[in-house]
N, C-alpha and C positions, 0 to 999 in steps of 0.2 A: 290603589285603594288598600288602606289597612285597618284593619279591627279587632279586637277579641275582648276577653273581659271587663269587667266593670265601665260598659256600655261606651266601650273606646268606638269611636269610629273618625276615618282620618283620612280622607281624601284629598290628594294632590296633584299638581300638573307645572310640568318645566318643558319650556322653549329656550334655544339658544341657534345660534350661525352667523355667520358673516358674509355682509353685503359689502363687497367692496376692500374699502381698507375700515371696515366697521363692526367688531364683534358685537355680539349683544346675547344675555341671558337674562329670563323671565320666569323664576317661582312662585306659584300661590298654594298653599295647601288651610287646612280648616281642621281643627281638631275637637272630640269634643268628647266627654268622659264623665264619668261619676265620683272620679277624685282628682280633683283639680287640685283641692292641698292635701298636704297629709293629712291620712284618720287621725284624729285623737285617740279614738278606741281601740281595743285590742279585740276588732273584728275584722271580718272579714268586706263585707260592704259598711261604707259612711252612711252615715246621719245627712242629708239638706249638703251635697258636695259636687252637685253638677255644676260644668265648666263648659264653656264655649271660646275660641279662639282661632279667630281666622288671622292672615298674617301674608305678607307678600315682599317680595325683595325684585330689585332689577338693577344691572349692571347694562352699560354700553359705554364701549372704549373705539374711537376712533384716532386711525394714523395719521397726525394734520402734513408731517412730512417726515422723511426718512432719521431727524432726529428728536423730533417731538410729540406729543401724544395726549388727548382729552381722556380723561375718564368719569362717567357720572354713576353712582351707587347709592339708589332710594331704597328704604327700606317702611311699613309698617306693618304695626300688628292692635290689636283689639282682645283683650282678654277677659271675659266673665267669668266671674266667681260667686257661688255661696262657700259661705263657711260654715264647714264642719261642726255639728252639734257631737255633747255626749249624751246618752237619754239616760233617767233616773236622776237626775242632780235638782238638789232641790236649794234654793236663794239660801244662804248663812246669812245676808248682812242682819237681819231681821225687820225691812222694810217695808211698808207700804204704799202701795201706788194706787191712787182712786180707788180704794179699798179693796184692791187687790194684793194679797201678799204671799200667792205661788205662781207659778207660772211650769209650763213642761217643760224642761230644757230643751227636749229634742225637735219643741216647735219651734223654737228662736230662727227667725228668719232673717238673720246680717248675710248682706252679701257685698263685694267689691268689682268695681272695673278701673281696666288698668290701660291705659293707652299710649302707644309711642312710636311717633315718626319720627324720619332723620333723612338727610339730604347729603351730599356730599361731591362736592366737584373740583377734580384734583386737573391739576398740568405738569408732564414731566418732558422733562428738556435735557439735551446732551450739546458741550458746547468743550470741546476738545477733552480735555481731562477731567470736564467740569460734570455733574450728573446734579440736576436738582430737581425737587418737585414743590408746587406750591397749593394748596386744597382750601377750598373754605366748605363751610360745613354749617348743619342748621338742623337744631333737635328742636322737639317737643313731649315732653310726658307728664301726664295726670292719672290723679289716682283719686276715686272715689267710693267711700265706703258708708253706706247705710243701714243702720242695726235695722231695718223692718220694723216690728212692735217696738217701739219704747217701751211701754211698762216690762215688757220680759227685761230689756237690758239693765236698766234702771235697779229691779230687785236683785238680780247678780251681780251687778258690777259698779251698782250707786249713781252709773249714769250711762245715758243713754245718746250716743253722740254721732253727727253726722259728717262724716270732715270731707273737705277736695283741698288737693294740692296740685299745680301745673310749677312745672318749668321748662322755660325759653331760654334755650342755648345756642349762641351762632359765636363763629367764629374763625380764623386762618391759622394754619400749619405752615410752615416752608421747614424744607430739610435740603442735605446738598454735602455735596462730598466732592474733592478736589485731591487726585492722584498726584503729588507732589511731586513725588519719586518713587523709583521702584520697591524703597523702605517704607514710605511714609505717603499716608491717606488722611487727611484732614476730614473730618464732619464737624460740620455745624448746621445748627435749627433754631428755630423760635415756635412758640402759641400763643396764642392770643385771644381769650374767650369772654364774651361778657353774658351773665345767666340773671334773667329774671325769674323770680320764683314766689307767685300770688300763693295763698294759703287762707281757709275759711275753715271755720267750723259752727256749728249750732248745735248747744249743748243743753239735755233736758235734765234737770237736779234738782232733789228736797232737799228743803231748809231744814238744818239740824241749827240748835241752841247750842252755848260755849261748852255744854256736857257730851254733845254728840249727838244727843235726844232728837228724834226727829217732831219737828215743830209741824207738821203739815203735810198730808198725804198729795196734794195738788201740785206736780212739776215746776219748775219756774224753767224757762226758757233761756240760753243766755248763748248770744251770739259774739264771736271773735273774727277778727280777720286782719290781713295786713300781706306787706308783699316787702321783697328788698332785691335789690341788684345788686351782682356780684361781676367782678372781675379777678381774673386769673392770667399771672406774666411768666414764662417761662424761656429760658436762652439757654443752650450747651453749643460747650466746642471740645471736641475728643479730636485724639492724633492715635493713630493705629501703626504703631512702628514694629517693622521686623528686626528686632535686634540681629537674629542670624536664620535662616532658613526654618529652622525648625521651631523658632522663641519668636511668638507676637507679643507684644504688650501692647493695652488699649488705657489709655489716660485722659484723663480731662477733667473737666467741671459741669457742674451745671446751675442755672441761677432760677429761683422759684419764690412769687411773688404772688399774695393773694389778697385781695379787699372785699371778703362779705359781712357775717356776722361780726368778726374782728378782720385784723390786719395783722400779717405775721410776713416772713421772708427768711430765709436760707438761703447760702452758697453750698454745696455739696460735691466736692472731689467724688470722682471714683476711680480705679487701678485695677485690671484687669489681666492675669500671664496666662498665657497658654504655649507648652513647648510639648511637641510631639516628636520622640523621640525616633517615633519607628512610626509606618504608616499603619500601624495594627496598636498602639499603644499613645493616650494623648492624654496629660493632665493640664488640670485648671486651678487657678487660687485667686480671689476676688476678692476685693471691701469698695463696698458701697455707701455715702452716704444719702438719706432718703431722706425724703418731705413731703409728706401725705396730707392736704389740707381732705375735714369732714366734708361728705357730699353734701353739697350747697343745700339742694332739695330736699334733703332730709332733714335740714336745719327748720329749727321752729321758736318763734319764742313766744310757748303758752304766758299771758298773763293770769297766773296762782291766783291773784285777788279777788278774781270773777267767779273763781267756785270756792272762794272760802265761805264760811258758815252753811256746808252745805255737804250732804252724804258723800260727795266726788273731791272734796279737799283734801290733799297729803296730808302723813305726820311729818312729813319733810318738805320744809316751805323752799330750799336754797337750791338754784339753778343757775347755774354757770356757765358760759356759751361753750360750747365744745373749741376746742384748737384744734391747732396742725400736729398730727404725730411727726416726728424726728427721731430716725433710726442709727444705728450701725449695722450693718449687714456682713458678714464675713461668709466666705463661701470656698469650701475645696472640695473638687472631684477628681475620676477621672475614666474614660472608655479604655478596652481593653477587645481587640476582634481574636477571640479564641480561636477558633477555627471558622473559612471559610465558610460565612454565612452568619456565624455565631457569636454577637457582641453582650459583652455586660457593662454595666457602669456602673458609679457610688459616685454621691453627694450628698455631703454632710453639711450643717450652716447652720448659724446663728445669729440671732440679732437682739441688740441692748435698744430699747425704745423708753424715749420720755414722753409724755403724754402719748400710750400707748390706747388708736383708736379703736374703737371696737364700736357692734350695733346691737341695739338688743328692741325685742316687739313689746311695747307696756299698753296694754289698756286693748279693747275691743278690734279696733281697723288693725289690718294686713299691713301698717307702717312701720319700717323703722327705724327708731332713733340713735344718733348716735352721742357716743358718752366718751369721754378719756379715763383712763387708768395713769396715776402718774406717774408710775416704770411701771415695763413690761420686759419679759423673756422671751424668746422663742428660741429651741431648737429639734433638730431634729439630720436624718440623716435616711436618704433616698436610694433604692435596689432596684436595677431595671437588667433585663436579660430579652434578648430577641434572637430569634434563629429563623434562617430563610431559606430554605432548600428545594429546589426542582418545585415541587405545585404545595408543598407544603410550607405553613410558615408559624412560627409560632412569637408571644411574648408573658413576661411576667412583670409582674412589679408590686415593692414591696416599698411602704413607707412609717418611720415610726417620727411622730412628731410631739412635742407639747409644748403646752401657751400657758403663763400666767400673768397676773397682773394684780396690782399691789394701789388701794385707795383712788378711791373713784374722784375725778375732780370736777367734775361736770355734769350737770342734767340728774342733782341728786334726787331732787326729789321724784325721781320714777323707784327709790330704790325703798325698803325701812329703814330706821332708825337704829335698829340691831345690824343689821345688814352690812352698812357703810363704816360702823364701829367697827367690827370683825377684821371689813377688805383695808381698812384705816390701815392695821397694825400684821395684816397676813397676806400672804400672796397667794392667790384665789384661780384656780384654772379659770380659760373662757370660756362657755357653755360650746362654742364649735369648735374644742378642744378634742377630738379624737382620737387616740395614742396610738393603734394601730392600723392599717390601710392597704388594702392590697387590690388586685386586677390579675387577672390571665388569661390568656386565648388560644385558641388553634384553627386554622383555618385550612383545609384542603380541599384543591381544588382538580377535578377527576375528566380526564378528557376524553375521547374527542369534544363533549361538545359542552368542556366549561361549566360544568355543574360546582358550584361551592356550596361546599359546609362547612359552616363554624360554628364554635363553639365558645362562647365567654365565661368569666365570672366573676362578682365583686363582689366583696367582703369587707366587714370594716367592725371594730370593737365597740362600737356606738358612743354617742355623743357627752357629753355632761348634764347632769340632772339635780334638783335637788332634795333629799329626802327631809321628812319632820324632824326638828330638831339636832340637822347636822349641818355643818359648812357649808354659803354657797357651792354651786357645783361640785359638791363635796363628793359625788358617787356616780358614777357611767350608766349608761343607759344600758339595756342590752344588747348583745352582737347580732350582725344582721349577714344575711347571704344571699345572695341570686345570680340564676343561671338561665342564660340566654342560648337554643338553639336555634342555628337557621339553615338555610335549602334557599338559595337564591338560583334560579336557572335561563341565562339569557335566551330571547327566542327570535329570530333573523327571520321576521314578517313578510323582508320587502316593501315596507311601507314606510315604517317608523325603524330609524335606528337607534340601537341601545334600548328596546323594550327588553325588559325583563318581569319572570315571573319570582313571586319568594311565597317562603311560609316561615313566619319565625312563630318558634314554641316557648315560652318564659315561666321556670318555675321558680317563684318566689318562697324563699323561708324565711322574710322579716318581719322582724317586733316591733312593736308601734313605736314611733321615735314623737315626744315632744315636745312642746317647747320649754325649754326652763324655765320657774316662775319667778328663778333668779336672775343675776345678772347675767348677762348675754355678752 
C-alpha cells in the first residue's frame, strides 16, 4: 500500500512460483491521484485533475523439454482522466453560444480514457548451434476524450469535439542466431504486423461568414469517421565477428517496408566496433541507418472541408500525410573501471534526419499528432559514473542534448501561417528539446537486518516554450529539481517471503512545465 499527497493512493499485490517445470508471476496494483497530468498552473493543487488507473500484467513460462520453452506475457491497464483547468481565463475568440458568451474556465469538464491490452506468446528452441525464438503477439488501444459542456469548449477553443480512436495490432516476431564458428555468430529475424486503426469524431461549431463574422449562435453538429489498415515488413541479417580477441565487429543490414497512410521502404546497413583493450577499459564507434515509419494510430486524416465556413476552420488549409523519418545515426563511447567498484563512461552521437518525425498535442483531447520536419539535427553527448562498495552504492548521470528542425512538411495546418514561414527558412528546436539532464543516487544498505536507504535526485533545465512575439520554441521553460528519500525494511514473517516494509519522503521543487502552443 502506498500513498501521500495530492490524494495519491496505490495499492498493489504480486504472486509468483513454480509448479513443476512452470514459472508463473501475477501483478495487479490501482493507482489513483489528483494529478493525473501535469498542472498547467503554477500551483500547488490542479484544477478538475483526478485520475484513476488499475492495470495488471502476467507472465507464465513453461519447460516443454530440456531444449525448448513456452512463454505467455498478458498485460492490461484502464486509465481515467480529467484534464486540467486554469481558473480566471476568460474565452478571447469573442463567441457566442445559445447566448452564452463566458463561461468559468475552471469549470470546464473535458476528460479522457485510455485503454490497452496486449497478448504475447513466444517459443524458444535450441537445435545444436542454432538458438531461435518465434512470438506472435496481439494489441489493442483506445483513446476517448469528451469536453463535457460544449458551450464552454466551443467559446475557448471554437469547438467543441468528441473523438475515439482504437487500434488493432497482431502479429509474428522470429529471431535466431547460428554460432558458425568460434569468430562468427549469424543473427537473423523478421516482423510482420498488420494494424487496424477505426477513428470517429463528432464536432459541435458556429457558422462564421467569408469575414469570419459569426453568422449564428446555434452549434451545427458535424460528424467524421473512417478506419484504414496497415501493414508493416521488416527482415535483418547481422554477422558478429571477432576480428581478434579483443575487436568485435557487428555488421549487417536490415530491410523495412510499410503500407498505411502512404508506402515507403529502406534498406539500412549498420556497423558496429567494439575493442576492449584491457578488462577495465572498452571503446565503441557505431553508424546506424534508421527507418522510423509515424505511429499508425496516431495517424488521422481530418477532412478540412467539414469545418470550413465555421469558428473551428484553419488559416492553413494544406495537410500532408506524415512519412517515415530516415536517419544517420553515428555513435562513439567508451567505459573505463577506475578503481574496483568504480566505473565511468561517455557517449557522444549524432544524427542527420530527412523527414525528421516529431509529435505535437493541437486542439482539446490528450492526442497526439504527428508532423515531419524536413531535416532534422540531433546531438548530444552522455556522462554516467557508478560505484559499488561493501553495502554502499552509488550513481550519477549527466546528459547535454539538442534537437532541431527545419520546415514542417506535413499536417500543416495544426500550425499558423507566420509559424510555418519562420520554420520554412529557420531551424527551430523541438518543444522536447531539453539541453541539460542529469540523475544521482546513493543507496546504503545497514546490517544485520538489511535496512536500506536511499537517496535520488533529478534535475533537468526545462523544456521548450514559446513566448509573444518570439520564435517558435524560442525560449526554455524553467529548471526543475526533485528529491526522493526512502527507508525500505524487509521483515521475515514466516508466512510471506520477501514482505517488506518502506516509507519514501519526496520533496519536490518544480515549475510548472507546459505544453508549447508551438510546434511540438
Amino acid at each position: 500500500m502506498y500513498g501521500g499527497s495530492q490524494s495519491t493512493l496505490q495499492p498493489s499485490a504480486e504472486w509468483d512460483g513454480t509448479v513443476s517445470q512452470v514459472d508463473y508471476y501475477f501483478t495487479g496494483e490501482y493507482l489513483q491521484n489528483a494529478e493525473g497530468i501535469e498542472n498547467p498552473a503554477p500551483t500547488r493543487n490542479a484544477i478538475h485533475d483526478d485520475s484513476q488507473q488499475p492495470r495488471g500484467f502476467a507472465y507464465v513460462s513453461g519447460i516443454i523439454d530440456p531444449t525448448s520453452r513456452l512463454t505467455a506475457i498478458l498485460g492490461t491497464s484502464r486509465s481515467g482522466f480529467q484534464i486540467p483547468q486554469v481558473a480566471g481565463q476568460t474565452p478571447s475568440l469573442g463567441l457566442t453560444v445559445n447566448g452564452v458568451s463566458d463561461f468559468p474556465s475552471a469549470l470546464i469538464n473535458e476528460t479522457q480514457t485510455q485503454i490497452n491490452n496486449y497478448g504475447i506468446l513466444a517459443w524458444q528452441k535450441r537445435v545444436g548451434d542454432i538458438d531461435f525464438q518465434l512470438a506472435g503477439f496481439s494489441r489493442y488501444s483506445s483513446a476517448y476524450f469528451s469536453p463535457g459542456d460544449p458551450i464552454a469548449d466551443i467559446l475557448f477553443n471554437g469547438i467543441a469535439q468528441t473523438a475515439y480512436r482504437q487500434s488493432w495490432a497482431s502479429g509474428v516476431q522470429g529471431d535466431g542466431s547460428w554460432r558458425a564458428s568460434p569468430e562468427h555468430t549469424l543473427r537473423s529475424g523478421f516482423y510482420v504486423q498488420r494494424e487496424r486503426s477505426p477513428f470517429s469524431s463528432t464536432s459541435n461549431v458556429l457558422p462564421v461568414d467569408e469575414t469570419g463574422a459569426q453568422t449564428s449562435d446555434q452549434p451545427l453538429s458535424i460528424f467524421s469517421s473512417g478506419s484504414k489498415t496497415g501493414w508493416i515488413y521488416s527482415y535483418y541479417l547481422q554477422d558478429e565477428w571477432k576480428i581478434v580477441p579483443a575487436v568485435t565487429l557487428n555488421f549487417g543490414a536490415r530491410y523495412d517496408q510499410f503500407a498505411e497512410f502512404v508506402s515507403e521502404r529502406q534498406l539500412s546497413p549498420r556497423i558496429n566496433l567494439v575493442w576492449q583493450p584491457t578488462e577495465a577499459t572498452t571503446f565503441k564507434l557505431g553508424y546506424s541507418r534508421y527507418f522510423t515509419p509515424p505511429p499508425f494510430e496516431l495517424v488521422a486524416s481530418p477532412d478540412l472541408a467539414l469545418v470550413a465556413n465555421s469558428a473551428a476552420a484553419p488559416a492553413v488549409t494544406l495537410d500532408s500525410t506524415p512519412k517515415a523519418e530516415r536517419a544517420h545515426y553515428f555513435d562513439v563511447g567508451a567505459t573505463q573501471i577506475i578503481l574496483p567498484g568504480l566505473k565511468a563512461g561517455i557517449d557522444a552521437y549524432y544524427k542527420i534526419a530527412s523527414d525528421l518525425l516529431d509529435e505535437g498535442q493541437f486542439g482539446a483531447p490528450i492526442f497526439f499528432t504527428p508532423f515531419n520536419y524536413q531535416k532534422g539535427w540531433v546531438k548530444g553527448v552522455e556522462l554516467t559514473l557508478s560505484y559499488e562498495l561493501d553495502n554502499w552504492s552509488f550513481y550519477g548521470n549527466f546528459a547535454a542534448s539538442q534537437e532541431l528542425g527545419k520546415n514542417i512538411i506535413s499536417g500543416q495546418f495544426n500550425f499558423s501561417a507566420d509559424d510555418l514561414a519562420f520554420i520554412a527558412t529557420n531551424a527551430i528546436h523541438t518543444d522536447h528539446d531539453q539541453t541539460y539532464t542529469s540523475s544521482a543516487g546513493i543507496k546504503y544498505t545497514l546490517p544485520p537486518y538489511n535496512t536500506r536507504f536511499a537517496l535520488d535526485l533529478t534535475a533537468g533545465s526545462g523544456l521548450r516554450t514559446t513566448l509573444p512575439g518570439e520564435p517558435p520554441n524560442g525560449a526554455a521553460l524553467p529548471g526543475y529539481q526533485q528529491v526522493n528519500f526512502s527507508i525500505v525494511q524487509p521483515i521475515d514473517t514466516g508466512i510471506y517471503k520477501g514482505w517488506n516494509s518502506a516509507s519514501t519522503f519526496s520533496t519536490c521543487s518544480i515549475r510548472s512545465i507546459r505544453f508549447a502552443a508551438a510546434p511540438a
